[in-house]
C-alpha positions, 0 to 999 in steps of 0.5 A: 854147262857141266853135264852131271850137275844133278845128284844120282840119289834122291836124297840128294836130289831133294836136298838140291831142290830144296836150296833152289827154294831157297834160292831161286825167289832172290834171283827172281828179279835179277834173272827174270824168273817167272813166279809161277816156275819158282812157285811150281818147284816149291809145289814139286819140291814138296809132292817129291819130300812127301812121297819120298818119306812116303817110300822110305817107309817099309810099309810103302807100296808098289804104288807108292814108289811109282808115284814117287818115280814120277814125282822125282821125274817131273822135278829133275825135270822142271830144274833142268828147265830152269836151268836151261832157260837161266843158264846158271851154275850151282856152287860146288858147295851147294851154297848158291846159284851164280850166273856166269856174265855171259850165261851159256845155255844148256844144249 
């Protein structure tokens, strides 16, 4: 698998993470996705849009952006996971996720 696949700025990153919440429940049955990682990457998904709000708000605290360090680490994480255990690619265009034939696991 292609090894810069996750986006540098979390904007970016969000924006990903929200696509595969989009995405990931209609691959669920094809790819065998447990419910529960489709449902933690909504959970997290959301926790890192709220604290990034949060952060982008120039009244945000030294606490805020730890918070949202973390909140960013355990998603990137958590997709990274994923992608590891389901070997598939995102379109470069960001409209899907594909699985190759013979899915190549990440290393």
């Amino acid at each position: 698998m292609e090894k810069n696949w996750i986006p540098h700025t979390r904007s970016a990153q969000l924006a990903m993470a929200k696509r595969w919440v989009v995405l990931l429940p209609g691959k669920e049955k094809e790819w065998q996705i447990p419910r529960v990682m489709i449902q933690r990457m909504r959970e997290l998904t959301a926790d890192a849009e709220t604290l990034h709000a949060r952060t982008e708000d120039h009244k945000a605290t030294m606490e805020d952006e730890a918070l949202t360090r973390t909140a960013f680490h355990e998603l990137i994480t958590h997709m990274k996971d994923i992608r590891a255990k389901f070997g598939f690619y995102t379109a470069a265009d960001g409209s899907g996720l594909y699985r190759p034939r013979f899915p190549v696991h990440a290393s």
